[in-house]
Backbone bond lengths (Angstrom), bond angles and torsions (degrees), N, CA, C in turn:
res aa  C-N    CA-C-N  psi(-1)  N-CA   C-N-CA  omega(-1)  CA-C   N-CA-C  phi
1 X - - - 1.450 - - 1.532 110.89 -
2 X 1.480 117.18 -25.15 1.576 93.34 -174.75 1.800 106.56 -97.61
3 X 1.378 103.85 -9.06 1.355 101.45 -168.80 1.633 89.58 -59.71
4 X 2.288 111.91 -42.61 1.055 82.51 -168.01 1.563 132.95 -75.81
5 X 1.306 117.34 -17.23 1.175 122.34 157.13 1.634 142.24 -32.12
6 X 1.666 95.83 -37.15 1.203 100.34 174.45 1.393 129.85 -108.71
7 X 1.587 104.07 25.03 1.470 130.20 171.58 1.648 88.36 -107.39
8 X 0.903 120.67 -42.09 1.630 105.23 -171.02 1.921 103.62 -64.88
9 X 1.138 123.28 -50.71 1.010 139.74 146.83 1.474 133.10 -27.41
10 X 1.144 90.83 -18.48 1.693 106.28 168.39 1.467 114.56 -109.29
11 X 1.028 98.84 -20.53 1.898 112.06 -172.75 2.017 93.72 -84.39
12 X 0.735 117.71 -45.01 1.482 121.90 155.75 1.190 150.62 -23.76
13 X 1.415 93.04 -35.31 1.602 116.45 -179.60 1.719 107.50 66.13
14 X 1.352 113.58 -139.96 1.435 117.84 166.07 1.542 131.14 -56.89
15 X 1.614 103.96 -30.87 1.385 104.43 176.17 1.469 127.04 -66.51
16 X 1.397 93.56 -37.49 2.039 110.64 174.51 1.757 112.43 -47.36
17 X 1.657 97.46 -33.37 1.506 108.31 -174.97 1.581 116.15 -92.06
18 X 1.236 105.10 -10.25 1.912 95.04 -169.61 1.385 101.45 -109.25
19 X 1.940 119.57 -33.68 1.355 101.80 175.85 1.273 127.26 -64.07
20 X 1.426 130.77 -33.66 1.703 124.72 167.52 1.349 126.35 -51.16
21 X 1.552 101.36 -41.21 1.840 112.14 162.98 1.140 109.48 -64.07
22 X 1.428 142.88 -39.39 1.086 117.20 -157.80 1.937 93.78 -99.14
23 X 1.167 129.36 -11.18 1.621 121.48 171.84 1.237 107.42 -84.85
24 X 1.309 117.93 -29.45 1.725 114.56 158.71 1.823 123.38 -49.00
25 X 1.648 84.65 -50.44 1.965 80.41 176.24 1.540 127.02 -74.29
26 X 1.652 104.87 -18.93 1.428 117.88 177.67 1.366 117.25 -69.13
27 X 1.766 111.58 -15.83 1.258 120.33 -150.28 1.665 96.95 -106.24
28 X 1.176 96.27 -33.98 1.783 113.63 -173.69 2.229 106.48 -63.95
29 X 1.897 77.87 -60.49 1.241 98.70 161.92 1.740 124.25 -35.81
30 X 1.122 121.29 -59.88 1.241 128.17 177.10 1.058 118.86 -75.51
31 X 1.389 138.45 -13.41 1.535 151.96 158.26 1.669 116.17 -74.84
32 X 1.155 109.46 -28.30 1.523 113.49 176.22 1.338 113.22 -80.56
33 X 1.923 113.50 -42.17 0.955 110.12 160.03 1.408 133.36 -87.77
34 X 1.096 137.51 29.72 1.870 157.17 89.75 1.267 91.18 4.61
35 X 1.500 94.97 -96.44 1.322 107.96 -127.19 1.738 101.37 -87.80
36 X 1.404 129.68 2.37 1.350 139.29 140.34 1.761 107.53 -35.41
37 X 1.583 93.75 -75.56 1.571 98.81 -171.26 1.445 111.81 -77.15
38 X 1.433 134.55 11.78 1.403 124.66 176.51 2.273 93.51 -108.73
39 X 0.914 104.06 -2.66 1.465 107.56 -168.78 1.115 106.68 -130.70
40 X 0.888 150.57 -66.43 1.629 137.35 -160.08 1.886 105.80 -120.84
41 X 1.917 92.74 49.35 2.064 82.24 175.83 1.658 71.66 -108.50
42 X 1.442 89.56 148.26 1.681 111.77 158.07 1.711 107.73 -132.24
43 X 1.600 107.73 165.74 1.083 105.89 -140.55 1.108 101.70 -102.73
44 X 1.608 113.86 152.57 1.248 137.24 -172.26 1.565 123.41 -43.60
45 X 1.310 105.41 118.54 1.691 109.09 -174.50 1.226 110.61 -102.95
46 X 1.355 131.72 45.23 1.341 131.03 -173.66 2.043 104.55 -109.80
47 X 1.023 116.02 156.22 1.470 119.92 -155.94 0.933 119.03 93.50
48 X 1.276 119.06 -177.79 1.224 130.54 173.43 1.715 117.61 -105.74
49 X 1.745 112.49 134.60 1.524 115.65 -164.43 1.595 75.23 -103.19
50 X 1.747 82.62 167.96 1.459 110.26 -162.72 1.703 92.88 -134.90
C-alpha cells in the first residue's frame, strides 16, 4: 500500500507532495490548539471584581 501511494504521489508532481504536508500541519496545528484551550485557558477576568 505505500509503495502504492507513493507512485500516486509521484504521478503528481509537486501537488502529490504538498497536499499531505500541508493536511498534516493543519491537523497538528489544530491539535495543539486543542489542547492549548483544553489546558492552559484560565478564566475570564472581564467585569468588574468586587
Amino acid at each position: 500500500m505505500m509503495t502504492d501511494c507513493l507512485a500516486l504521489m509521484g504521478n503528481m508532481s509537486w501537488l502529490g507532495w504538498l497536499m499531505p504536508l500541508a493536511v498534516l500541519s493543519l491537523l497538528g496545528l489544530g491539535i495543539a490548539a486543542l489542547l492549548k484551550y483544553l489546558f492552559f485557558s484560565s478564566t475570564p477576568t472581564t467585569g468588574a471584581r468586587s
